[in-house]
Backbone as CSV, one residue per row, in Angstrom:
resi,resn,N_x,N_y,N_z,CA_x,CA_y,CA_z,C_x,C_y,C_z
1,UNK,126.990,43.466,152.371,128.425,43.325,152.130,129.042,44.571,151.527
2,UNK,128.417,45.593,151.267,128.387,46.726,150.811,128.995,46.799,149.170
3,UNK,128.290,45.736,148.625,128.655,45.407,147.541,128.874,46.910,146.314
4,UNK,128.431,47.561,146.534,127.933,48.918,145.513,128.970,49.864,145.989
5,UNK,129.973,49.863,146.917,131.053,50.347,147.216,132.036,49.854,146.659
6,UNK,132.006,48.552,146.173,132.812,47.907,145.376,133.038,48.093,143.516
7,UNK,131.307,48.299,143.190,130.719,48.371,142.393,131.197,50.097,141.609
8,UNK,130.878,51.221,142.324,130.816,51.969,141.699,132.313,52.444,141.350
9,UNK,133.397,52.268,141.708,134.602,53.350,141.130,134.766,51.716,139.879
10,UNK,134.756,50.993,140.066,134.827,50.082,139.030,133.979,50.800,137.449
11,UNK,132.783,51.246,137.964,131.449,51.368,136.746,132.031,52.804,136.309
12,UNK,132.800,53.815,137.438,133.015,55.336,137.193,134.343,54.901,135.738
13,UNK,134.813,53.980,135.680,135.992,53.574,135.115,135.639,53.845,133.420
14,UNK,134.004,53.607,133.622,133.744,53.239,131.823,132.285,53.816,131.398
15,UNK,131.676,54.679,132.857,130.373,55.265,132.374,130.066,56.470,133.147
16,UNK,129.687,57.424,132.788,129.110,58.819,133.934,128.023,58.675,134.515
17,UNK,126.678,57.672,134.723,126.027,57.561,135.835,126.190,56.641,136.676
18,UNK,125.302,56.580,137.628,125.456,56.209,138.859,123.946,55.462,139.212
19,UNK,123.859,54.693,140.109,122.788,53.647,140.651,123.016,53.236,141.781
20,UNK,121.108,53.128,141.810,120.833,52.953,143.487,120.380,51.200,143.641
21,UNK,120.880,50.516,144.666,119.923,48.932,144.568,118.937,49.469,145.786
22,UNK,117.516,49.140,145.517,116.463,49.120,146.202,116.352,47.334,146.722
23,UNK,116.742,46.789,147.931,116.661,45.462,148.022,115.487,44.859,148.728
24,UNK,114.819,45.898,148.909,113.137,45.294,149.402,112.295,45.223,147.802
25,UNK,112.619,45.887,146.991,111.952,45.729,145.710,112.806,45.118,144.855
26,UNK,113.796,44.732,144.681,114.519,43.988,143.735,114.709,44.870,142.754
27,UNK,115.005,45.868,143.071,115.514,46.704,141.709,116.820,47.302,141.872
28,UNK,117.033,47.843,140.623,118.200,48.588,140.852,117.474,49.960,139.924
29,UNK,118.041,50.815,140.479,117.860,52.452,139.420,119.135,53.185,139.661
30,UNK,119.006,53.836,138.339,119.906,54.345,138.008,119.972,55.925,137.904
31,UNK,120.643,56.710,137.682,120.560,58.188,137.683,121.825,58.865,137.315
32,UNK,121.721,60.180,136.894,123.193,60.990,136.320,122.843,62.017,136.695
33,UNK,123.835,63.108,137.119,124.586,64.076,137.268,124.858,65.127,135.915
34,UNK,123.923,66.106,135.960,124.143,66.604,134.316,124.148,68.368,135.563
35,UNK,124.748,69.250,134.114,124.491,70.675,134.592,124.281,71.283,133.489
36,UNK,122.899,72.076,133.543,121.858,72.457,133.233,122.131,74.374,133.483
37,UNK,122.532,74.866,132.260,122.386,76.687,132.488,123.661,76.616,133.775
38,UNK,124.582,76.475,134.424,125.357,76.609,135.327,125.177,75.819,137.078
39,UNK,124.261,75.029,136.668,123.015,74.472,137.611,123.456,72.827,137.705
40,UNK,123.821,72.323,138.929,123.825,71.049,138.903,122.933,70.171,139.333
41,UNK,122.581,69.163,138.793,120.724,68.744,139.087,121.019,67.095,138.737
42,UNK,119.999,66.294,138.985,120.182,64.796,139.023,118.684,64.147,138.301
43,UNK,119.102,63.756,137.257,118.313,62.922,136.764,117.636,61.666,137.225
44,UNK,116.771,61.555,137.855,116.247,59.917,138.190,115.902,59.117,137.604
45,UNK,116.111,57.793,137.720,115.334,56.855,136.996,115.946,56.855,135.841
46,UNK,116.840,56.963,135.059,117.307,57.291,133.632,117.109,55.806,133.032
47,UNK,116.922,55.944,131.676,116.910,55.112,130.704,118.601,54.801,130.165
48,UNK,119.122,53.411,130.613,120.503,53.629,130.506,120.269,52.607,129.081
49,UNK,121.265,52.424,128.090,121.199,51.852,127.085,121.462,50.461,127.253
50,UNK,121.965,49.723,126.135,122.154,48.019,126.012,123.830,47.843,126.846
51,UNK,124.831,48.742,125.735,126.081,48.922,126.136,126.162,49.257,127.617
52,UNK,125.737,50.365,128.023,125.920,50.630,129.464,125.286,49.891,130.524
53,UNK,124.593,49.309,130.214,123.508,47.720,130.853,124.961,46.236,130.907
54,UNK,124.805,46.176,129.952,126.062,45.082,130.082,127.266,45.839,130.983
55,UNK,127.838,46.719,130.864,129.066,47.091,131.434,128.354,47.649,133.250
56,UNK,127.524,48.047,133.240,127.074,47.631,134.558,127.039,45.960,135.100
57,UNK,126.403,45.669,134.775,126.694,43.686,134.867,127.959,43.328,135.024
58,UNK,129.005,43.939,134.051,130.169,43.453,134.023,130.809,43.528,134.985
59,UNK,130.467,45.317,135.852,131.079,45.616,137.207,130.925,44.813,138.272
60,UNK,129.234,44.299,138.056,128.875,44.081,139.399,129.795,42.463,139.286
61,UNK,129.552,41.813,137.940,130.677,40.656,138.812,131.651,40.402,138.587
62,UNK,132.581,41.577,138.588,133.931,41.689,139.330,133.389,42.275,140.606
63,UNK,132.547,43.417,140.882,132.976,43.346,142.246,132.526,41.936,143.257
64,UNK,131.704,40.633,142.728,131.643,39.488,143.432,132.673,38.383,143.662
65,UNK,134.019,38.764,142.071,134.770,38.342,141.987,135.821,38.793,142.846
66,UNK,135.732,40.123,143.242,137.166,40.409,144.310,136.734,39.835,146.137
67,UNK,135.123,39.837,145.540,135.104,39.624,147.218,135.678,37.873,147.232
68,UNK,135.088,37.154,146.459,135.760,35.945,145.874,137.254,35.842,146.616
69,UNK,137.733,36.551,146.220,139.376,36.750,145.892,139.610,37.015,147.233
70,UNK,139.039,38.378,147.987,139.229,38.307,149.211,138.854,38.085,150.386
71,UNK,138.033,37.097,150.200,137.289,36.160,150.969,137.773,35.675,152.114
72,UNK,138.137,35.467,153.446,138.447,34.654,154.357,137.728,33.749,154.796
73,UNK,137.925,32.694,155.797,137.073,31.353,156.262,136.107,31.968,156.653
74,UNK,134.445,31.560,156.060,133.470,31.695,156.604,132.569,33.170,156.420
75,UNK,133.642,33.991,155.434,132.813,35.279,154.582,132.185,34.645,153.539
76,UNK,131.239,35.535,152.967,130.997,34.772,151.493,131.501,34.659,150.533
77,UNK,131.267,33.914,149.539,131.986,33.558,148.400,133.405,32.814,148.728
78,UNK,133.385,32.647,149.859,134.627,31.498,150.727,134.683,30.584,149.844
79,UNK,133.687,30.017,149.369,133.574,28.865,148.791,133.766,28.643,147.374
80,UNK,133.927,29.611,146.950,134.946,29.830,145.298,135.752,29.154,145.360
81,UNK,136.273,28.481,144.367,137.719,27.675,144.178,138.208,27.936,142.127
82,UNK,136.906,28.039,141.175,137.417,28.370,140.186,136.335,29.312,139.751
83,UNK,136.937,30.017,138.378,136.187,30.785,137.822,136.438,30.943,136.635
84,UNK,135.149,30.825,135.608,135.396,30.390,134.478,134.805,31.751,133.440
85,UNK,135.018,32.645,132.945,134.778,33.872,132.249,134.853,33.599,130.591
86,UNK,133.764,33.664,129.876,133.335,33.161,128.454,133.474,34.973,127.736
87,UNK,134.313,34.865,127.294,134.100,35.921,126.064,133.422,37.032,126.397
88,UNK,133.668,38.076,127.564,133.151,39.051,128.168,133.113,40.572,127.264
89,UNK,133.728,40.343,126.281,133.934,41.729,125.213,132.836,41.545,124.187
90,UNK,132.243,40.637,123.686,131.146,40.206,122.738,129.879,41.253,123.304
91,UNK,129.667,41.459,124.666,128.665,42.312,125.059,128.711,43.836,125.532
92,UNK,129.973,43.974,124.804,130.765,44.929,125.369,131.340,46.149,124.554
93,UNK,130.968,47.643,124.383,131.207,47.847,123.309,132.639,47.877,123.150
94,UNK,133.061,48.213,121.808,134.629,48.126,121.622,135.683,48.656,122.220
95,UNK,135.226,49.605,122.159,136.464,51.223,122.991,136.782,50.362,124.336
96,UNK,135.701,49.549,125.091,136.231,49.491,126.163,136.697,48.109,126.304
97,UNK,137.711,47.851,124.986,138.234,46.414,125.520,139.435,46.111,126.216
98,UNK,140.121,46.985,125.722,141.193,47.472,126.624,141.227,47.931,128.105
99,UNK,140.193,48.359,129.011,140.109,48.735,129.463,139.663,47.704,130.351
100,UNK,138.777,46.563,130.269,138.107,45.540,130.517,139.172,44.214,130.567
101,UNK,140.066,44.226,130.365,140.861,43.487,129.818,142.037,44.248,131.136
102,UNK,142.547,45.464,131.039,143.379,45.834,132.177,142.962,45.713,133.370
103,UNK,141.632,46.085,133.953,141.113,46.005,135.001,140.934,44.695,135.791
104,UNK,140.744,43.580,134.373,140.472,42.139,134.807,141.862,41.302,135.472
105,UNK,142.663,42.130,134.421,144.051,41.550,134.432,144.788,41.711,135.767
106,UNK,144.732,43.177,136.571,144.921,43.812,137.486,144.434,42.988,138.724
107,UNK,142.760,42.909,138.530,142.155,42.144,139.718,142.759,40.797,139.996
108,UNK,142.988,40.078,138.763,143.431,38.721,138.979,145.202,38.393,139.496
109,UNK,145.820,39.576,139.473,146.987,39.907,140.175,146.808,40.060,140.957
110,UNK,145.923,40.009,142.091,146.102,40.543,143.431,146.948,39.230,143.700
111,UNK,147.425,40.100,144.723,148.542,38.964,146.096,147.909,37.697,146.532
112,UNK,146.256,37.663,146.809,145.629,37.457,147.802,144.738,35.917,146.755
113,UNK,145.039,36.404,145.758,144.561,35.613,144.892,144.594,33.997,144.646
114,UNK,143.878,32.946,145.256,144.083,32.036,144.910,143.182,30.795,144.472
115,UNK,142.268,31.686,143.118,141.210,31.102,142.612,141.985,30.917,141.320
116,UNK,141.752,29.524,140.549,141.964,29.013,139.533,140.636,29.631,138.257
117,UNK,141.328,30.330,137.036,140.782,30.946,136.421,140.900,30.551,134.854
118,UNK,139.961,30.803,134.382,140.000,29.915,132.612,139.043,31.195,132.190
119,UNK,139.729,31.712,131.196,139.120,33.176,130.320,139.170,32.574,129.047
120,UNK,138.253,32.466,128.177,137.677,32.249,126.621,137.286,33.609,125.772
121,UNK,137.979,33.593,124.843,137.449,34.822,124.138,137.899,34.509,122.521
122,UNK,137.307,35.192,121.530,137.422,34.881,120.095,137.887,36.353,120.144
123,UNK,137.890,37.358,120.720,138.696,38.770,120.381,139.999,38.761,120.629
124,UNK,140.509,38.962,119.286,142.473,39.216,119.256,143.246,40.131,120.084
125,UNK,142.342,41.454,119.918,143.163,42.547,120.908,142.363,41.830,122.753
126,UNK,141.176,41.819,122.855,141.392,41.417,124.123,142.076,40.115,124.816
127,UNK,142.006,39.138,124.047,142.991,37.761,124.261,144.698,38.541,124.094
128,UNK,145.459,39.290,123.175,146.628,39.733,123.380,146.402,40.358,124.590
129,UNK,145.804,41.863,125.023,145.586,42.537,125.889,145.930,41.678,127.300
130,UNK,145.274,40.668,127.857,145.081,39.523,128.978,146.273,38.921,128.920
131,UNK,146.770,38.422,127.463,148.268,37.723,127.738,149.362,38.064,128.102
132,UNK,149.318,39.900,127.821,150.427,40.376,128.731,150.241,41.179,129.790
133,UNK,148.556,41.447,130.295,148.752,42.037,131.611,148.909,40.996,132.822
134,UNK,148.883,39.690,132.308,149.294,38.465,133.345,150.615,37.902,132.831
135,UNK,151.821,38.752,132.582,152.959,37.913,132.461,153.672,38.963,133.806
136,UNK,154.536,38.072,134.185,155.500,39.014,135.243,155.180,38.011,136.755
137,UNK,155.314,39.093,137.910,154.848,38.895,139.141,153.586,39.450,139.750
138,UNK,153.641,38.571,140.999,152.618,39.686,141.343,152.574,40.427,142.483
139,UNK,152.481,41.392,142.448,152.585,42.920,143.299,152.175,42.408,144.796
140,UNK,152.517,43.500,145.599,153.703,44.450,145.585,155.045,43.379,145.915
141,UNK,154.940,42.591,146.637,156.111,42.233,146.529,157.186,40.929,145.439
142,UNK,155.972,40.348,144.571,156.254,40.041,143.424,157.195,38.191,143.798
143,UNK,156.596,37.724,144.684,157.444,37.125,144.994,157.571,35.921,144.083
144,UNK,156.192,35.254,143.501,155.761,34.215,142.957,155.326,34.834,141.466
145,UNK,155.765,34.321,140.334,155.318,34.292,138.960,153.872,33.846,139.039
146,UNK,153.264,34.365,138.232,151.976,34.448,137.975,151.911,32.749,136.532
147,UNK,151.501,32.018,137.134,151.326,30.501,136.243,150.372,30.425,135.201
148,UNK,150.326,30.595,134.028,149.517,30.941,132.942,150.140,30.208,131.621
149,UNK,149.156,29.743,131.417,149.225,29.023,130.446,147.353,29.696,128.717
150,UNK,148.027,29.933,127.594,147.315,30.875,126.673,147.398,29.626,125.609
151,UNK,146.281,29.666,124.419,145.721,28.366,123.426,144.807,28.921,123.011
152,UNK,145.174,28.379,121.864,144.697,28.624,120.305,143.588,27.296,120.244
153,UNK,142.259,27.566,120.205,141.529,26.435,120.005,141.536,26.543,118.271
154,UNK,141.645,25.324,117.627,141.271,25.005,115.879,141.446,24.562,115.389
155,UNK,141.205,24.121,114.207,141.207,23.130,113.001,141.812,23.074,112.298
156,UNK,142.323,21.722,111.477,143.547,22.046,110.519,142.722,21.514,109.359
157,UNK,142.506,22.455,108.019,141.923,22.339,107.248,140.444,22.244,107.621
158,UNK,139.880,21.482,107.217,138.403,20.905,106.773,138.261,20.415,108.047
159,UNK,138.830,19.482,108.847,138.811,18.802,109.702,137.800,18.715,110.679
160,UNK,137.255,18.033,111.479,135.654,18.630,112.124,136.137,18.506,113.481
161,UNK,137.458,17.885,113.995,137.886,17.815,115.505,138.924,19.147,115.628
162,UNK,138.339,19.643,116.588,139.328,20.583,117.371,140.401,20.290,118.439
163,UNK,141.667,21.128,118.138,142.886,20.939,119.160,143.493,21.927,119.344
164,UNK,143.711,22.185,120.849,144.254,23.057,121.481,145.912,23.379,121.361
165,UNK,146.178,24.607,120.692,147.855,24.788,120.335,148.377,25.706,121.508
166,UNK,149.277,25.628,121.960,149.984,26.440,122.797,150.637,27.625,122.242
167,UNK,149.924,28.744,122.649,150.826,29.991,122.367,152.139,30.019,122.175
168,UNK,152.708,29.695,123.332,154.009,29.609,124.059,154.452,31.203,124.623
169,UNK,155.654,31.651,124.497,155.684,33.389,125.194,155.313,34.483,124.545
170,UNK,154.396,33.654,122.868,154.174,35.412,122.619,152.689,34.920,121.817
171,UNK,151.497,35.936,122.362,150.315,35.656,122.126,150.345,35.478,120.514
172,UNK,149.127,34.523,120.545,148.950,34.281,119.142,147.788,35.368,118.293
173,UNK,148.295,36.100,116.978,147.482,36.955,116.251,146.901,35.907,115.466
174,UNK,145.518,35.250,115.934,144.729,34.367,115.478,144.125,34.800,114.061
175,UNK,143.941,36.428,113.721,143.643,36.856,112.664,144.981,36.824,111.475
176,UNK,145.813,36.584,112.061,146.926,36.651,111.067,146.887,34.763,110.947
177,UNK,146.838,34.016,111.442,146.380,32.217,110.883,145.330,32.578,110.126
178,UNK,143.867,33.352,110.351,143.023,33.435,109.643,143.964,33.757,108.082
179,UNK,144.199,34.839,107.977,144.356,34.914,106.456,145.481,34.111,106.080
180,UNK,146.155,33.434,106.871,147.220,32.386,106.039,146.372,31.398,105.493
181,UNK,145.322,30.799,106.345,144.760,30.075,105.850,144.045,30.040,104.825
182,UNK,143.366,31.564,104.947,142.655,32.301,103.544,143.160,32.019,102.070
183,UNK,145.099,32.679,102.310,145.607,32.027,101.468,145.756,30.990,100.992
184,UNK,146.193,30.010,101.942,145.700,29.147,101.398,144.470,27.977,100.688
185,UNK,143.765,28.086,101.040,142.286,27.799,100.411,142.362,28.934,99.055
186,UNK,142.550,29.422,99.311,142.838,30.383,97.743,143.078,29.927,96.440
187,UNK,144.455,29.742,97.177,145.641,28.959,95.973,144.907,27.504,95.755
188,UNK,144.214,27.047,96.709,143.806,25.669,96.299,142.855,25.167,95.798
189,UNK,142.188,26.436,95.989,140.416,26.887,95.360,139.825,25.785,96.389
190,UNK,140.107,25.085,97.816,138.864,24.325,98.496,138.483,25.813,99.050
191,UNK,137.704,26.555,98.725,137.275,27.500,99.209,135.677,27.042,100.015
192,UNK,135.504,26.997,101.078,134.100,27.033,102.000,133.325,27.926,102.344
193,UNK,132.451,27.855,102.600,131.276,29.078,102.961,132.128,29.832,104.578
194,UNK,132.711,28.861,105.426,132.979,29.560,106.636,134.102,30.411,106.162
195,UNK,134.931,30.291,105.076,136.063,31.445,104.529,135.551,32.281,104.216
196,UNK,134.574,32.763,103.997,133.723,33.870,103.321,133.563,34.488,104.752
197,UNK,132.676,33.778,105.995,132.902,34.566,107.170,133.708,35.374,107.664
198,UNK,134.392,33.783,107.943,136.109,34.601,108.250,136.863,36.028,107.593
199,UNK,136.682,36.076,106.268,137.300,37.024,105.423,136.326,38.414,105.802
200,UNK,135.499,38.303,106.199,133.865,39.343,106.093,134.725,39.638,108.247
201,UNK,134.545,38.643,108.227,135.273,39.388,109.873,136.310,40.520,110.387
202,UNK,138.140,39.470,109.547,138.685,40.219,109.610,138.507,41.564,108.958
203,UNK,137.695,41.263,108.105,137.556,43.014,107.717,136.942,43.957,108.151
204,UNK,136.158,43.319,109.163,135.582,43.853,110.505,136.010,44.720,111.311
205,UNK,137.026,43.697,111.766,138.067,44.131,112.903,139.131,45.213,112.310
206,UNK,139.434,45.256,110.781,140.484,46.154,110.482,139.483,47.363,110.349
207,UNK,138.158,47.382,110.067,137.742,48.810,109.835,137.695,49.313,111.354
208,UNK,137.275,48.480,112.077,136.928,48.853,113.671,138.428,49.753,114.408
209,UNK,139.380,48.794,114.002,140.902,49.000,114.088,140.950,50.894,113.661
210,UNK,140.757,50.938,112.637,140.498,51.841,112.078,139.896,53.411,112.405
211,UNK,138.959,53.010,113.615,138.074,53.703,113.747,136.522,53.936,112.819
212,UNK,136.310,53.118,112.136,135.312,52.985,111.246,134.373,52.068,111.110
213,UNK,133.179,51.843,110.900,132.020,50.602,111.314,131.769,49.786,110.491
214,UNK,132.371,50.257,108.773,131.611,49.328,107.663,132.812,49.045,106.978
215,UNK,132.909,47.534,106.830,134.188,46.553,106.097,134.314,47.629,104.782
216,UNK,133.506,48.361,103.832,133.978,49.147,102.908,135.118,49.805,102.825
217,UNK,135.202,50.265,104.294,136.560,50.904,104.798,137.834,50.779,104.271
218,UNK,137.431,49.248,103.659,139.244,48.556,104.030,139.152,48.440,102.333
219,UNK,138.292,49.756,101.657,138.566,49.579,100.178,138.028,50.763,99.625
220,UNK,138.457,51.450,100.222,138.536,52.743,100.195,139.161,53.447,98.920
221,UNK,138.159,53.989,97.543,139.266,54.560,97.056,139.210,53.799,95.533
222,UNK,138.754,52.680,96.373,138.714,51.285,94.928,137.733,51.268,94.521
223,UNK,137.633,51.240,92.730,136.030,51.051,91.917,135.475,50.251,92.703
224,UNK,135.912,49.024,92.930,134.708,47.948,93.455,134.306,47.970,94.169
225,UNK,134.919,48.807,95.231,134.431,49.094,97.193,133.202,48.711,97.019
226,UNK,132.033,49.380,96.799,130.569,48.810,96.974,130.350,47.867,96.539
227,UNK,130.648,46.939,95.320,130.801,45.784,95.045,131.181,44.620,96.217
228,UNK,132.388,44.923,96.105,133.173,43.921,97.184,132.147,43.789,98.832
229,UNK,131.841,44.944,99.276,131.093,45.252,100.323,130.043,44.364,100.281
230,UNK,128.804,44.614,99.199,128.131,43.810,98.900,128.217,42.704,98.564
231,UNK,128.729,42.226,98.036,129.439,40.664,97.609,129.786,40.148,98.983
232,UNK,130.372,40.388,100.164,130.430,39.818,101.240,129.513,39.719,101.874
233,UNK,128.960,40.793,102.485,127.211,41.139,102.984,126.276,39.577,102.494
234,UNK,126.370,39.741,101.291,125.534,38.539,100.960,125.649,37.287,100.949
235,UNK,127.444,36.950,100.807,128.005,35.584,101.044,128.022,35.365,102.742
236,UNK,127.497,36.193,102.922,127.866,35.648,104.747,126.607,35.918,105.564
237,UNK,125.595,35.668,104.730,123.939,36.125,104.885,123.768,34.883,105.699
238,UNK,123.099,34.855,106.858,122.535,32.980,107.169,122.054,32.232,106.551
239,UNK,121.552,32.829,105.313,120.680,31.680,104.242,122.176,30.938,104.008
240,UNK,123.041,31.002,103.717,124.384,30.399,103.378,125.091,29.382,104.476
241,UNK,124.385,29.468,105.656,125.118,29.256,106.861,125.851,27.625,106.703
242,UNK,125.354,27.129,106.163,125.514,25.443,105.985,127.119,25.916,105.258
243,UNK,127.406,25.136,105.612,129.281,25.048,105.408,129.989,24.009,104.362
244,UNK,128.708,24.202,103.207,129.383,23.217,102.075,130.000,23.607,101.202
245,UNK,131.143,23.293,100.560,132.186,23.812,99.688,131.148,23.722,98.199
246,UNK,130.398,22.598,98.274,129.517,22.230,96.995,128.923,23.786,96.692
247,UNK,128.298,24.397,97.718,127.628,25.578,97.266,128.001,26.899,96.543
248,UNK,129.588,26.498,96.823,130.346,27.684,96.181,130.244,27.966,94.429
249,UNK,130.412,28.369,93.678,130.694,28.525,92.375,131.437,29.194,92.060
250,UNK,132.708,28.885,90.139,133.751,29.248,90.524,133.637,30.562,90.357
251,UNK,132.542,31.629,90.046,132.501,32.920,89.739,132.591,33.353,91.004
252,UNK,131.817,32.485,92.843,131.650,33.193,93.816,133.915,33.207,93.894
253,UNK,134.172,31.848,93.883,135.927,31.928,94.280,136.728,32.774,93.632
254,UNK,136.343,33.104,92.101,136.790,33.691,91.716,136.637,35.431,92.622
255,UNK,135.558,35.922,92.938,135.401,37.033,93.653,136.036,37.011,95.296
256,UNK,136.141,35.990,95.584,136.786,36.114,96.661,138.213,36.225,96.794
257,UNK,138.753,35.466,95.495,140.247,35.600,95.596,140.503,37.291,95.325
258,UNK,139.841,37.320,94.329,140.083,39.134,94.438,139.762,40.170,95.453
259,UNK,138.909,40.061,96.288,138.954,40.675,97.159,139.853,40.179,98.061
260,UNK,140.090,39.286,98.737,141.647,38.886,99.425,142.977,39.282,99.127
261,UNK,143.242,39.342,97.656,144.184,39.721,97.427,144.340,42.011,97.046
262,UNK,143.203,42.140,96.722,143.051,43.331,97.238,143.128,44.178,98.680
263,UNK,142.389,42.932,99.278,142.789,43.758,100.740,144.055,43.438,101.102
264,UNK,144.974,42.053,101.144,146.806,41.942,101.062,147.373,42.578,100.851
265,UNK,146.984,43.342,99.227,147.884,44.435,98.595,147.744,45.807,99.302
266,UNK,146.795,45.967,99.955,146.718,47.355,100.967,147.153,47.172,102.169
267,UNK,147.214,46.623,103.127,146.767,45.500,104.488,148.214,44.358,104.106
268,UNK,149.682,44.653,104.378,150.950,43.572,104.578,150.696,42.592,105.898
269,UNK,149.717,42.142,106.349,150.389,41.387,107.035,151.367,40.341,107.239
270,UNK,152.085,39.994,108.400,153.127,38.889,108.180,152.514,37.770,108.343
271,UNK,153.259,36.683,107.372,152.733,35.463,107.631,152.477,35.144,109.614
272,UNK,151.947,34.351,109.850,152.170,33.636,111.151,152.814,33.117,111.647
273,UNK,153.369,33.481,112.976,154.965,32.824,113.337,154.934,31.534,113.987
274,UNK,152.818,31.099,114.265,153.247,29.414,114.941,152.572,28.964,113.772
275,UNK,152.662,27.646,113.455,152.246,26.872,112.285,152.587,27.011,110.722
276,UNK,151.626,26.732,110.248,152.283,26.634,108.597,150.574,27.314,108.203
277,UNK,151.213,27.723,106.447,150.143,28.489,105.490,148.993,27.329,106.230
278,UNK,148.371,26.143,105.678,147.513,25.406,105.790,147.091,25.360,107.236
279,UNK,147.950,25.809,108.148,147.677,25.180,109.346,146.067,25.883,110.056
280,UNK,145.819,26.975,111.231,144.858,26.775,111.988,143.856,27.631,111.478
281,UNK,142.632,27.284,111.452,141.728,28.056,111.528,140.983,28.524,112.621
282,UNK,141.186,29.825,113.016,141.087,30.092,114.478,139.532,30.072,114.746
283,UNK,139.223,29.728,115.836,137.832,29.913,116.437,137.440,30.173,117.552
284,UNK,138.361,29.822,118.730,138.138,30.678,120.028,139.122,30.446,120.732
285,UNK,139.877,31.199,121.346,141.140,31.785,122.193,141.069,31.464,123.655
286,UNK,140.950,30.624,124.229,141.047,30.301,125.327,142.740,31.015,125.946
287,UNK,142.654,31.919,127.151,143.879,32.565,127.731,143.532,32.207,128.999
């Protein structure tokens, strides 16, 4: 089907080598293009890493997904009708979420398109990213709106049942419910072991934001930085994983409110524009 014609300007999009499929041996190999003293020469067989392993994978099924897409009676993959994509950035390194996220967005605009699609993801910039490269029409001649519907899967409070909230026209910053909620559990001291996650996350994502790898980042400057650093590190260790409020103590709440409100006082975010302080605790983004 000449699948690897499909495959490679997709893979050129996010990596500099290149691969061969051997289909009497079931392999695939890989190889790069380097120049050597003024000399251009080809590496065989290369050792490609974890990151560039997944984002190969990733290519190859989109390119199964366009044939999907442009499938006629009795080609393959004719027989597609939905397609269901789980959180594709988790294996993916960061830089390229944007990028993964436009390309996907793009493919699923084609004209030709008429596979029913459900994308899950717990990443904020790639769930925003997806919510607005599918608003509008679709190309070239734009005739029909693109039907999309974006949800907030989560919990209100403590609660152990999950419910699906509707975005509505402007994606939801699920990390900005995270710290309303933060706040609140704060002020109320029901503080839980999964707030300690949560809080150890977003600070994740703001150092990453950042350009930087270690939550210290986001305390930069401050006596306690290594403190605080450590103090999370360890509250969000798996020995802790059990999600009982009992386990907390008020010296751990007491340290958490201060680091929350330390990172607030650096870090304005706005409250959240769907729900209330108490309301969602985000957990996965279905778009």
């Amino acid at each position: 089907m000449g699948i690897e014609d499909l495959i490679r300007p997709l893979l050129h999009q996010h990596a500099d080598f290149d691969f061969r499929i051997d289909y009497a041996a079931a392999e695939i190999r890989f190889h790069r293009d380097v120049t050597v003293a003024g000399n251009r020469r080809r590496l065989e067989d290369i050792k490609i890493s974890r990151g560039e392993e997944n984002i190969f994978i990733w290519c190859f099924f989109l390119a199964i997904l366009q044939l999907a897409i442009e499938a006629e009676k009795g080609a393959p993959y004719d027989w597609v009708k939905y397609v269901y994509i789980d959180d594709p950035i988790s294996s993916l390194d960061e830089h390229n979420t944007i990028a993964v996220a436009a390309g996907l967005g793009g493919l699923l605009k084609n004209e030709n398109n008429k596979l029913k699609v459900v994308i899950s993801t717990h990443h904020g910039l790639f769930f925003n990213v997806m919510f607005n490269e599918l608003t509008g029409k679709r190309p070239p001649e734009g005739k029909d709106n693109i039907r999309k519907k974006a949800y907030i899967l989560h919990r209100l409070n403590e609660a152990q049942t999950y419910t699906l909230e509707d975005t509505g026209e402007s994606p939801f910053l699920h990390h900005v419910a995270a710290l309303d909620e933060l706040r609140a559990v704060a002020k109320s001291g029901k503080i839980s072991q999964y707030h300690f996650n949560s809080l150890r996350s977003i600070l994740e994502k703001t150092a990453i934001f950042f350009g930087r790898q270690h939550i210290s980042t986001c305390f930069e400057g401050h006596a306690n930085k290594a403190l605080y650093a450590r103090f999370l590190n360890v509250r969000s260790h798996a020995k802790y994983s059990v999600f009982e409020s009992e386990s907390i103590t008020s010296t751990d709440k007491k340290m958490f409110r201060e680091i929350l409100n330390v990172f607030l006082d650096r870090y304005s975010f706005r409250p959240a524009v769907a729900g209330s302080a108490t309301a969602p605790a985000s957990h996965r983004a279905p778009a």
